[in-house]
C-alpha positions in Angstrom: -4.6 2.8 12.5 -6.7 2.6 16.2 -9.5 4.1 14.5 -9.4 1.0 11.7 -9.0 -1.5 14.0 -11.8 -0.6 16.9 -14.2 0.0 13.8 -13.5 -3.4 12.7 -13.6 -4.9 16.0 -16.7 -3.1 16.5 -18.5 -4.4 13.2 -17.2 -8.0 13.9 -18.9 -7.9 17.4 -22.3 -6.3 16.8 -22.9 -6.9 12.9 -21.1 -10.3 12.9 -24.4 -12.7 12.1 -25.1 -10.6 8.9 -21.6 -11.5 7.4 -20.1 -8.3 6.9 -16.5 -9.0 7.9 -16.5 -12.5 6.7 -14.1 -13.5 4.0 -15.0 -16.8 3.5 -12.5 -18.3 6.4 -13.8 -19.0 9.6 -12.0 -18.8 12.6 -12.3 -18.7 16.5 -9.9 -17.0 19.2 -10.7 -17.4 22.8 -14.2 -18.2 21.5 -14.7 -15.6 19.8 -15.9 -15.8 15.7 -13.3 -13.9 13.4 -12.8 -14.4 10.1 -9.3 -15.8 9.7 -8.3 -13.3 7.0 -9.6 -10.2 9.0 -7.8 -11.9 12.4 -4.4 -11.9 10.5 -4.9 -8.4 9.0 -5.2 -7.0 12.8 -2.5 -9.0 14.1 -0.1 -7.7 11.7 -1.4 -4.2 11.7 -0.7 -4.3 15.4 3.0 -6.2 15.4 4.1 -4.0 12.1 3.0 -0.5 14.1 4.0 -1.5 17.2 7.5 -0.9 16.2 6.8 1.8 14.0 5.5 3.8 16.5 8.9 2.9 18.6 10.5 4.3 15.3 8.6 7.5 15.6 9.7 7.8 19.5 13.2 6.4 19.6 14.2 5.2 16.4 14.9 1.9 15.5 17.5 0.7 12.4 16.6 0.1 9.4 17.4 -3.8 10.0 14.6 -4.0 12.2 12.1 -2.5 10.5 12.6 -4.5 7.7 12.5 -7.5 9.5 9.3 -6.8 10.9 7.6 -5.5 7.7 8.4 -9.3 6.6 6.5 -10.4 9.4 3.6 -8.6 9.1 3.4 -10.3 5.5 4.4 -14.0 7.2 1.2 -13.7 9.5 -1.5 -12.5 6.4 0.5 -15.3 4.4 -0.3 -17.9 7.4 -3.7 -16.5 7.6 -4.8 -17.2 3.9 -3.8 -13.8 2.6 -1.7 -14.3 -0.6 -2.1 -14.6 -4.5 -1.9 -18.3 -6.4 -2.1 -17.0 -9.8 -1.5 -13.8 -11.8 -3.9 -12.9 -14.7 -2.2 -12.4 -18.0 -3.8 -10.5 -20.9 -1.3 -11.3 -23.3 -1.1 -15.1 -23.0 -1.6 -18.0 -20.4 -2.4 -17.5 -16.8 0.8 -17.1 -14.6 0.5 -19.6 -11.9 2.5 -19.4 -8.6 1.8 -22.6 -6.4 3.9 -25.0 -8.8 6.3 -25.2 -5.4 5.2 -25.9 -2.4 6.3 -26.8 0.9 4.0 -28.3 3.8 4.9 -28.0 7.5 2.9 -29.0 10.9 2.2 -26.3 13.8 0.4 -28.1 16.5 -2.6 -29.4 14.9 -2.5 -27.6 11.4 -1.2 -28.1 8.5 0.9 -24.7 6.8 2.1 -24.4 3.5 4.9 -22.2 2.3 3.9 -22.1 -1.5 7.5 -20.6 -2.8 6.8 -18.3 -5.7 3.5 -17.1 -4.3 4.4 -16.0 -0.8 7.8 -14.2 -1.9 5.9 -12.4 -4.4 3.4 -11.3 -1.7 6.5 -10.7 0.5 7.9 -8.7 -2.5 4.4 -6.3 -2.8 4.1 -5.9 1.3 7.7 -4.5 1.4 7.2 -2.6 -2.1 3.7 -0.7 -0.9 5.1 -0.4 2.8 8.5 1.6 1.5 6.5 3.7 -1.2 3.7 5.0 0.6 7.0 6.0 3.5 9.0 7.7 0.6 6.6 9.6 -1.0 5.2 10.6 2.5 7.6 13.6 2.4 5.2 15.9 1.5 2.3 17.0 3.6 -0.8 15.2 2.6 0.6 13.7 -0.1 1.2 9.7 1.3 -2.8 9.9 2.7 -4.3 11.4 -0.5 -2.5 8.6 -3.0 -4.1 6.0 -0.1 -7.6 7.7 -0.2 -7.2 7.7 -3.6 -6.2 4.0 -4.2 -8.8 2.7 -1.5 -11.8 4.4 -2.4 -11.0 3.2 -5.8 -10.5 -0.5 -4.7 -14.0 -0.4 -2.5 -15.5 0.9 -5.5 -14.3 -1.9 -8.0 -15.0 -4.9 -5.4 -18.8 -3.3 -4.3 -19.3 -3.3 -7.9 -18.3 -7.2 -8.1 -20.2 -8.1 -5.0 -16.9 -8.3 -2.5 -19.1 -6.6 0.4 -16.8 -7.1 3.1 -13.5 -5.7 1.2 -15.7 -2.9 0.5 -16.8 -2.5 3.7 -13.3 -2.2 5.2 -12.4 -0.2 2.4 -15.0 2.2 3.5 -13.8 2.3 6.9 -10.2 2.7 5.8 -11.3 5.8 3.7 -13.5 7.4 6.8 -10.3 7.3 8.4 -8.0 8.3 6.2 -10.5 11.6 5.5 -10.4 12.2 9.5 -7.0 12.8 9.1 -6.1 14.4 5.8 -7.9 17.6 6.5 -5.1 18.0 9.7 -2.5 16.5 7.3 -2.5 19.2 4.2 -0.2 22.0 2.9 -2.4 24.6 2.7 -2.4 27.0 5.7 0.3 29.0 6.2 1.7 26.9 9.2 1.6 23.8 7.3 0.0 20.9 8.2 -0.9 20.2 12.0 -1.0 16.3 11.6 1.8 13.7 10.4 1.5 10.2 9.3 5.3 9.4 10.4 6.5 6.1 9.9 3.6 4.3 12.2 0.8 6.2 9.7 3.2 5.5 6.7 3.5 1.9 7.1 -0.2 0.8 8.3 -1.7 2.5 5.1 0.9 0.5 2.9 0.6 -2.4 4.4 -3.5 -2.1 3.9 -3.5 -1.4 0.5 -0.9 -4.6 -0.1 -3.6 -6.8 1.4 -6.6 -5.1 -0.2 -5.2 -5.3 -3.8 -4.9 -8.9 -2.9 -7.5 -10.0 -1.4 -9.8 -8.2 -4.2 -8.6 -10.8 -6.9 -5.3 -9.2 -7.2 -5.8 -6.1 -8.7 -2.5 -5.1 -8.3 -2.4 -3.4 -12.0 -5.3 -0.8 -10.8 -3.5 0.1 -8.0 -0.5 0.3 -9.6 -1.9 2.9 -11.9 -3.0 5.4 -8.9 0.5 4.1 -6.9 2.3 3.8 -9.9 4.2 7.1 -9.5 5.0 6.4 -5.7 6.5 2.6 -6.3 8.6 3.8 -9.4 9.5 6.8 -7.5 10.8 3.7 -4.9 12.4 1.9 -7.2 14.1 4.3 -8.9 15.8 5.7 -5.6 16.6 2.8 -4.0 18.3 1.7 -7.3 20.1 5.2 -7.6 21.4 4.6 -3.6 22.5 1.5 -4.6 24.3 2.4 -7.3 25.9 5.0 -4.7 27.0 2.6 -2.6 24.8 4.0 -0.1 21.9 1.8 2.2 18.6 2.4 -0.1 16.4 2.8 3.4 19.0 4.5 5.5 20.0 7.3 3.3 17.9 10.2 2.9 18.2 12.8 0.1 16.2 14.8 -1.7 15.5 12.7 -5.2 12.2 11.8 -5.0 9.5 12.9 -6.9 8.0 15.3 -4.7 11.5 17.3 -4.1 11.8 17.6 -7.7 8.4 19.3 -7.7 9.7 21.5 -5.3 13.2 22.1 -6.5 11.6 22.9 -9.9 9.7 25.9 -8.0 6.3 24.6 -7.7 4.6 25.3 -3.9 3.8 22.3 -1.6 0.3 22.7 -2.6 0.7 23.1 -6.5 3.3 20.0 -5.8 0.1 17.9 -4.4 -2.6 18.4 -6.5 -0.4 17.9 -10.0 0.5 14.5 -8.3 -2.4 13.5 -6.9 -4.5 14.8 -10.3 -1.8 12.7 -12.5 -2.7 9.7 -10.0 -6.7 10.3 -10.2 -6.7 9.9 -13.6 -5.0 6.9 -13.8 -7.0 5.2 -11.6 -10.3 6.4 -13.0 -8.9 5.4 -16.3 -7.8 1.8 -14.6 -11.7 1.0 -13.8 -12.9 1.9 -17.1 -10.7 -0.5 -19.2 -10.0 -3.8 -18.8 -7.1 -6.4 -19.9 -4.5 -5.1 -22.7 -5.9 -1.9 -22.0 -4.7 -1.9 -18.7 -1.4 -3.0 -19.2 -0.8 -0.6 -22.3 -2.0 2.3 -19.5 0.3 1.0 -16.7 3.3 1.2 -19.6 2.3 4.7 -20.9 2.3 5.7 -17.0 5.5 4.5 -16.6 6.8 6.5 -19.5 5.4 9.5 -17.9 7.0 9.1 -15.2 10.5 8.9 -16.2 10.0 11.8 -18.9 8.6 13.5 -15.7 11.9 12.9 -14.0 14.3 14.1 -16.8 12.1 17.2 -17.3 12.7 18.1 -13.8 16.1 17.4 -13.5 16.0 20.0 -16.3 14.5 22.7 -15.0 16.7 22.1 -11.7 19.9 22.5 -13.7 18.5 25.2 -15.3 17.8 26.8 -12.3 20.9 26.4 -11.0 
């Protein structure tokens, strides 16, 4: 995260006349030329790992966290970051300003456009709470990231976004700083954890760069499709419990299957991560239908994947 933001800070002060953090809002704070876009994504990257990192130290409950994980999306939302429209392949564009409300803060006008923002609410808290979950295996939570970003920068420098890909470049050199410290290879494990702090700052990037890209949220959900229906599918199953879907831990995600079914921590990351590659490599190459008929195959996988290994475990035991 401190390596992100001093790299961006650092473009934005010496390369700021050539335009490459600019994202088409300009801004000013304490006379000082920031793109609004960029200025929200650092403000909420600071607020949303501030308390993260207190998480990491002392703990904080669950309440809390979630509170804050919708604030981090209320300052990118008041900061221009948000979708207005989903694209649909199969029929009419899906548009989500038909409701909006407008409200005064000083000397600017705000709007709260209903279905837009709670849907970009919804994706913040969905990215943020998969990339945590799945980040109980070493390595795996940074290589899904790496995997998902490089393949955003790649798609929006091949459209001509040059400052998404740009900060997707950065957010890859970091993430590769860090994985090499962060794998299960060795025979003490890894050296390096993400914890929540780690956990939550590389979800809450990849919510805003799916978005601010176009909305490609279907691409990403092909490389992150595994993680957010591994989510889903436990936070349904805790609920169904009776249980608090962020407060209970247990061992039924996708990774501890892996695991339970006898594969190693390594052999664990590099079928998920491979799975996950090949989606997204597939996701560039095809467009519309296509897409969506891969994001439902993927899905299927996925939950034959999970029967399988609840399979083997019983057989097992």
């Amino acid at each position: 995260m401190a390596t992100f933001i001093v790299m961006m800070i650092v473009i934005i002060t010496i390369f700021a006349d050539q335009g490459f953090a600019s994202f088409g809002f300009p801004f000013q704070v304490f006379g000082v030329s920031i793109d609004k876009r960029l200025f929200g994504i650092i403000i909420a990257t600071i607020v949303l790992c501030a308390v993260m990192a207190y998480d990491d130290l002392k703990g904080a409950p669950a309440y809390l966290k979630l509170f804050f994980q919708i604030l981090s999306a209320l300052v990118l939302i008041f900061t221009g970051i948000g979708l207005i429209y989903l694209n649909n392949p199969f029929g009419n564009t899906i548009y989500l300003n038909t409701i909006k409300y407008a409200f005064q803060i000083s000397s600017q006008t705000y709007h709260f456009v209903l279905f837009a923002d709670l849907f970009f609410i919804f994706w913040v808290l969905t990215l943020t709470n998969a990339t945590n979950f799945i980040d109980g295996l070493d390595g795996l939570s940074a290589t899904l990231n790496l995997i998902s970003v490089a393949i955003i920068g790649a798609l929006s420098y091949s459209i001509g976004q040059n400052s998404t890909a740009l900060m997707c470049a950065v957010l890859v050199g970091a993430i590769v700083g860090f994985l090499p410290f962060n794998l299960p290879f060795s025979k003490r494990g890894a050296k390096m954890f993400l914890g929540d702090t780690g956990a939550m700052f590389l979800g809450l990037m990849l919510a805003v760069l799916t978005v601010i890209t176009g909305g490609k949220l279907v691409t990403v959900s092909l490389v992150f499709g595994l993680a957010i229906i591994d989510a889903l599918y436990v936070v349904f199953r805790r609920i169904a419990a009776g249980k608090n879907p962020f407060t209970s831990p247990d061992q039924s995600h996708i990774h501890h299957r892996f695991l339970r079914a006898g594969l190693s921590k390594g052999a664990t990351l590099i079928i998920i991560s491979s799975f996950s590659l090949l989606f997204g490599l597939a996701g560039l190459m095809v467009q519309g239908r296509l897409k969506m008929y891969l994001l439902a195959i993927l899905v299927v996988l996925v939950l034959a994947m999970f029967v399988i290994l609840d399979r083997k475990k019983a057989k097992l035991i």
